[in-house]
C-alpha positions in Angstrom: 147.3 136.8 82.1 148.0 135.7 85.5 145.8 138.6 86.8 143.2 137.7 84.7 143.3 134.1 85.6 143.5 134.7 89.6 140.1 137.2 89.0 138.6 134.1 87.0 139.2 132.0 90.0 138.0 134.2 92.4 134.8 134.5 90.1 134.1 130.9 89.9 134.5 130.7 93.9 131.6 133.9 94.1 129.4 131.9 92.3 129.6 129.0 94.5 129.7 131.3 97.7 126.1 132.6 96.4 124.7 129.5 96.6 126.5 128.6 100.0 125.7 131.9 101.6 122.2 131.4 100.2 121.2 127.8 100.9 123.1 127.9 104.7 121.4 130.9 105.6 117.9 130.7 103.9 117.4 126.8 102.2 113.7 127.3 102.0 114.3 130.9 100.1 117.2 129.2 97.8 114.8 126.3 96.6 112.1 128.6 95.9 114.1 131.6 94.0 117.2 130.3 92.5 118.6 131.7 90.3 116.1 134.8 90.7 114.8 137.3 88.1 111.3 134.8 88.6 113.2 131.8 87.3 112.6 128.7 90.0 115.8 125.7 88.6 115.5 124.0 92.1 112.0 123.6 92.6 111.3 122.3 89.4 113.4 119.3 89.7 111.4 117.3 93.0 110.1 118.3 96.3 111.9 120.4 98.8 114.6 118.2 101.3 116.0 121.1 103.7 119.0 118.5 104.8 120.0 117.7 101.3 119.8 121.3 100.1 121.8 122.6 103.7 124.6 119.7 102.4 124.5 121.1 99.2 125.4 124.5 99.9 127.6 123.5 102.7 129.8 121.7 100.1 129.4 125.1 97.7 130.9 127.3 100.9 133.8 124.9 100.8 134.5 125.0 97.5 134.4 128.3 97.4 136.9 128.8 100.1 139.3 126.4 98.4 138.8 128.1 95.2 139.6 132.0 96.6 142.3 130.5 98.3 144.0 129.3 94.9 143.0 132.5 93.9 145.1 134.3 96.3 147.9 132.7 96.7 148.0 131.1 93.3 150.3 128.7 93.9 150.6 125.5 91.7 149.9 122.5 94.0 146.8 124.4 95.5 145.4 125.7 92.0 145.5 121.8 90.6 144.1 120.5 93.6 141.0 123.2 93.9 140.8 122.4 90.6 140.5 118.9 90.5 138.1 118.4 94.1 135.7 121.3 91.9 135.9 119.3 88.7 135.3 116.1 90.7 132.1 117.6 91.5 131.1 119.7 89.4 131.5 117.6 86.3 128.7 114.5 87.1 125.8 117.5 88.1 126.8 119.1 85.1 126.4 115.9 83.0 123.3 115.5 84.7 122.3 118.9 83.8 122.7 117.7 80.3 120.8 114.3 80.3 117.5 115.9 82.2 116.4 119.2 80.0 112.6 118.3 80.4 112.2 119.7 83.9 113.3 123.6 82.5 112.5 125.7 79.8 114.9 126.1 76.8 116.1 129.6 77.8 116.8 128.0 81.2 118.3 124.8 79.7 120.9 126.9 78.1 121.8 129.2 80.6 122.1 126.7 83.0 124.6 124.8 80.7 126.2 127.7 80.0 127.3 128.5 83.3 128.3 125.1 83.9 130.2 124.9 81.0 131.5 128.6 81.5 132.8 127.6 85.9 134.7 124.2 84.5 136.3 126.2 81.5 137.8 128.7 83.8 138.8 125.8 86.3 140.2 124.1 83.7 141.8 127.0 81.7 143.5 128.1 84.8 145.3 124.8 86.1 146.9 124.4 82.2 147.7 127.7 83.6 149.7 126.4 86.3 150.8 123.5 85.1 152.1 125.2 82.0 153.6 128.5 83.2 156.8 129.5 86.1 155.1 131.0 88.8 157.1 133.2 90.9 158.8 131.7 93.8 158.3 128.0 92.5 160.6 126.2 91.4 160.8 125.1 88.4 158.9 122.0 86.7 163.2 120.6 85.8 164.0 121.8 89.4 160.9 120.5 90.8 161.5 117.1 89.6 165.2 116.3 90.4 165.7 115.0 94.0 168.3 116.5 95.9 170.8 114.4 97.1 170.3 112.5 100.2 172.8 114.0 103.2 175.1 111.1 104.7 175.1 110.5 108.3 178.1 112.1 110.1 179.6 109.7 112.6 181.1 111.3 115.8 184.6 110.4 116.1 184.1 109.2 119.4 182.0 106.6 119.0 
C-alpha cells in the first residue's frame, strides 16, 4: 500500500509538472491547447494574461517539486505539509471549477471535475496514510508525543 501511495504522489506531482513545464516554457501554447486532443479549458474562460498564466505554472512547478519530494522520501511531516500547501490551493480553483460550468461543454465539465476531484482524493488519501500508519524510521505517534526529559545543568566543582 505504501508503494501504491508514494506512485499516487508522484502522479499527482506529474500532472502539475505538465502544466508547469508547459506554461513556463510555452504560456502562449498552454492557453491555446490545454489539455490537448482539440479541447481549449484555458482559453475559454477570458482573454490571454501571459504574467498571470507564467505565475500560474510557476506555482504548479513548485508544487510539483514538493509533491515528488513527499513522494520520495515519504516521510510524515513532509507528506502532511505537501499535502496541505496542495489542498490550500487546489481546493478554491476546484470549487470554482464547480460554480462556473457555462464556459465548457459537459464532457469537459466532467472531466475537468474529475481530475480535480481524482488529484485531492489521492492528496488526501495519502496524508490519512501518514497520519494513520508507522512509517519506517519514525517514531512512533506515543513516542512522538512524549517529551524527553530536559538534561540538568552540570555545575563544575570549581566554581
Amino acid at each position: 500500500m505504501r508503494n501504491l501511495v508514494r506512485t499516487a504522489l508522484g502522479l499527482v506531482a506529474a500532472g502539475q509538472a505538465e502544466i508547469g513545464v508547459w506554461g513556463v516554457a510555452a504560456p502562449r501554447s498552454l492557453f491555446d491547447h490545454y489539455p490537448g486532443f482539440g479541447h481549449h479549458w484555458l482559453s475559454a474562460l477570458g482573454p490571454y494574461n501571459e504574467h498571470l498564466l507564467r505565475d500560474f505554472a510557476a506555482a504548479e512547478l513548485g508544487f510539483a517539486v514538493l509533491l515528488l519530494c513527499a513522494a520520495i522520501w515519504f516521510e510524515r511531516r513532509l507528506v502532511l505539509i505537501a499535502g496541505a500547501a496542495f489542498l490550500v490551493a487546489t481546493f478554491p480553483h476546484f470549487v470554482y471549477h464547480l460554480t462556473t460550468t457555462d464556459s465548457f461543454r459537459t464532457a469537459d465539465n466532467a472531466a475537468s471535475l474529475i481530475g480535480f476531484g481524482l488529484e485531492l482524493a489521492v492528496v488526501i488519501g495519502a496524508m490519512a496514510f501518514v497520519h494513520n500508519t508507522q512509517i519506517k524510521g519514525e517514531p512512533d505517534a506515543q513516542t512522538a508525543t512524549r517529551r524527553a526529559p530536559r538534561a540538568r545543568p552540570v555545575s563544575s566543582p570549581h566554581v
